[in-house]
N, C-alpha and C positions, 0 to 999 in steps of 0.2 A: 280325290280319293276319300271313301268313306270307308272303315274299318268299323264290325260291327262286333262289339268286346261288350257287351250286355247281359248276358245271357250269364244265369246263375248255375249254368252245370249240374243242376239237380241228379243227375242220371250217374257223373263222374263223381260226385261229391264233394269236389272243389275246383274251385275258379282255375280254367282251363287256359283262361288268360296269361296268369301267373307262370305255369308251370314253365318249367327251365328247357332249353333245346341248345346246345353247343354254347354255353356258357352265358346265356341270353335269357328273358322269358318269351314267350312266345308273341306276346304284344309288342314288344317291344322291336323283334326281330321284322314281323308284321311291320310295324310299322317306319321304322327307319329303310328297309325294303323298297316303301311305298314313296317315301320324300327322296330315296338314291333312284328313282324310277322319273322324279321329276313333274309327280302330282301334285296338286296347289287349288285351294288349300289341304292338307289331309285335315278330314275331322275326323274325330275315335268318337264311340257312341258306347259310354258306359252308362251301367243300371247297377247289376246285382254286386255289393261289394265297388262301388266305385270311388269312395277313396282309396280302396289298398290298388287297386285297375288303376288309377289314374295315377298315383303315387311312377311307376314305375317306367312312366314315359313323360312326365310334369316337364322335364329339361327340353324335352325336344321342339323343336319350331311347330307346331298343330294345336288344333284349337278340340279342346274336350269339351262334347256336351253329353250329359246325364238324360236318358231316358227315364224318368221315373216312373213311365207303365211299361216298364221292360216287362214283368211276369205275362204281360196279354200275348207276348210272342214277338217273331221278329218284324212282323210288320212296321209293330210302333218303334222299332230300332231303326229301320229301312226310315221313314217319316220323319222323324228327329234327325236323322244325318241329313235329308235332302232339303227339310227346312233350315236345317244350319248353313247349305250352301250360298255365294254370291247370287245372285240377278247375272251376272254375267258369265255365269261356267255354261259352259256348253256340253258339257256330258261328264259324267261320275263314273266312278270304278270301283264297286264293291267289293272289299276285300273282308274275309272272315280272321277273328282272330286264332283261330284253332287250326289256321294253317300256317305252320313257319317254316315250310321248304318251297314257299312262294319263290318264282325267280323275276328280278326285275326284267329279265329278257320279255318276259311274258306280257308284263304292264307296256315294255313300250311296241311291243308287236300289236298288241290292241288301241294301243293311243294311234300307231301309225294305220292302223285298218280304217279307224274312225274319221282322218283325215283325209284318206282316200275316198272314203263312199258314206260318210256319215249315217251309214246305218243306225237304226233306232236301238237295236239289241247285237252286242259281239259276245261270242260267246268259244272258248278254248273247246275243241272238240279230239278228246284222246283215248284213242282206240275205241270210238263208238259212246262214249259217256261224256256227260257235258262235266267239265271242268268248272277250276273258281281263278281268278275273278273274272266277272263278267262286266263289260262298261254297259251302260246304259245312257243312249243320246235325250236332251235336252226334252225331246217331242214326247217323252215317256213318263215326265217327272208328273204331270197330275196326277197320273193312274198310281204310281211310287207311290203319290200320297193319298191314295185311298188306300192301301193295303191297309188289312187285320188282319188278328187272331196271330198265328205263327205261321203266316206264312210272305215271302220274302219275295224278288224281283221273277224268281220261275213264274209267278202268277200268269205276268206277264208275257209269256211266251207264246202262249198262244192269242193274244192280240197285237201283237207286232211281227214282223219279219223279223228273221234269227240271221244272222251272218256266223256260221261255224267257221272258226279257225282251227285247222287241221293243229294236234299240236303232240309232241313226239315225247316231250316229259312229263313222266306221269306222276311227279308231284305234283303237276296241278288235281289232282284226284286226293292226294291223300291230304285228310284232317282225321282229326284225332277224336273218338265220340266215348271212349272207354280205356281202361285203365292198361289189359291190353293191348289196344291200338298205341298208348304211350309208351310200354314196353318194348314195343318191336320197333318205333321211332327210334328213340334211344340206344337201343342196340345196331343202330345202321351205320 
């Protein structure tokens, strides 16, 4: 699992990472999520603010790498987590930090999809809108490491075959981009 906690929130005006969801941060929730899901290794990919980022998941079993051209976008976040990977993984799962009503039902419905048909791209498909996370198989990771600018693994949708996973919870939809979108979070 690659969790992508980089990104300086310039838009929300503070590290989105951080913010609190049912007594948790958001990163955190993310990621302990991701290791009760039985992904190995999780790497977290901080940039902006990455020692307070890192501070707050430091205890857990996962390996933190620092992007330091996080501002070029999530590309070079995407490239920094898949060059952190072993030689031996055979497909990732990217997970966003700004989403913590992730369900691990979800990670292991796509580990077992993956299993089945090792598709190059899985993708959670709910009511008509692609979802997060998405795994991405092994046969994809050169192109992973071409990505620039800000833009992320969708690049690749249209050069690989897509395996939608029909998927009925629509958390996998919601992340957080504004200060309202946190509001109505927290109020749920």
């Amino acid at each position: 699992g690659i969790i992508l906690a980089a990104g300086g929130a310039l838009r929300f005006g503070r590290p989105k990472q951080l913010l609190e969801w049912e007594g948790e941060s958001f990163l955190r929730r993310v990621t302990r999520v991701a290791l009760e899901a039985g992904l190995s290794p999780v790497i977290v990919v901080t940039g902006a603010c990455a020692d307070e980022v890192a501070k707050v998941i430091r205890d857990l079993p996962i390996r933190i790498v620092n992007n330091l051209d996080w501002q070029t976008g999530q590309g070079s976040s995407v490239r920094t987590g898949v060059q952190a990977l072993p030689e031996e993984n055979g497909a990732v799962i990217f997970l966003l930090a700004d989403q913590p009503m992730i369900a691990s039902t979800l990670i292991h419905t796509l580990k077992a999809e993956h299993t089945q048909t090792l598709a190059p791209i899985i993708a959670p498909l709910v009511n008509g809108q692609r979802g997060n996370p998405v795994l991405f198989d092994k046969v994809t990771f050169p192109d992973l490491l071409k990505l620039t600018g800000d833009i992320g693994g969708k690049a690749l949708f249209s050069r690989y075959p897509v395996t939608w996973l029909p998927w009925h919870d629509k958390s996998a939809l919601v992340d957080v981009d504004t200060e309202e979108d946190y509001q109505k979070l927290v109020g749920e």
